[in-house]
C-alpha positions, 0 to 999 in steps of 0.5 A: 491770466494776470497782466496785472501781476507782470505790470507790478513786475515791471514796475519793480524792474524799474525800480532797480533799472540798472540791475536789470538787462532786458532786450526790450519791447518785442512786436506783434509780428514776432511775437504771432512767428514765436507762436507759429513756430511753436504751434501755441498760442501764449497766454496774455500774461506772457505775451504782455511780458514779451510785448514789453521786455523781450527777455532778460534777467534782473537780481540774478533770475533769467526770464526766458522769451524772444530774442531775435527772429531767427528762432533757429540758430539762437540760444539762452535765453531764447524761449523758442529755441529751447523750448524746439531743443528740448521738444527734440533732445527730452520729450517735451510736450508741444504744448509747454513753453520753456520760459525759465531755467530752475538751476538744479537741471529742470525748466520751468514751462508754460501749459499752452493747451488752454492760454486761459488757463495757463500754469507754470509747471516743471519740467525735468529733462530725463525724468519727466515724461511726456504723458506723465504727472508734472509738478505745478509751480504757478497758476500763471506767468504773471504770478510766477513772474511777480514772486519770483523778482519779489523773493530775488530782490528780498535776498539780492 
């Protein structure tokens, strides 16, 4: 998993620091009750994401992660509040983790099945299926992050 990729990110972010809103460091504690409530464990891409930056967007992208404790009664963009919706309203498997809404009605997820091989995939509510074939964006969160504030910042 690519901590390396999330850190060029972050750098990127501070680049532009004004452009960007994100809720901030998230702890350890919080971070190990978003993994309970789940029943995942996060890739370490994903959980040096959250450890720094929370959630939060820069150059229009929305980055999915923890918000505040209360995992139930949350919202956008609260990775563990949409990731239990969507687990509940669209079949989602409960070993992907919503991280990022692609614009045209699908999101995009982490699979947690193995945190050390952990891709990107889409996941489209009522088209998707919970034992069917989905289509991989990324190897990783870190990769996905990375390219995603790239090609953002490149057509902000």
């Amino acid at each position: 998993m690519s901590i390396k990729d999330v850190k060029d990110a972050i750098n990127i972010i501070n680049e532009d620091i004004d452009l960007a809103d994100f809720i901030g460091e998230i702890s350890p504690d919080l971070i190990d009750k978003a993994e309970g409530m789940l029943g995942v464990k996060f890739p370490e891409s994903y959980k040096y994401f959250l450890e720094n930056l929370g959630c939060g967007d820069i150059y229009g992208q929305e980055f999915y992660g923890i918000i505040k404790a209360d995992f139930i009664n949350s919202g956008i963009p609260d990775a563990i509040w949409i990731t239990l919706k969507m687990r509940e309203e669209s079949g989602l498997p409960d070993y992907f983790v919503i991280v990022y809404f692609g614009g045209d009605g699908d999101y995009y997820a982490i699979d947690c099945r193995d945190p050390n091989k952990a891709p990107l995939i889409c996941w489209m509510p009522g088209e998707s299926k919970y034992d069917g074939l989905h289509t991989k964006i990324a190897n990783d969160f870190g990769i996905f992050f990375k390219e995603t504030i790239l090609n953002a910042k490149e057509n902000w």
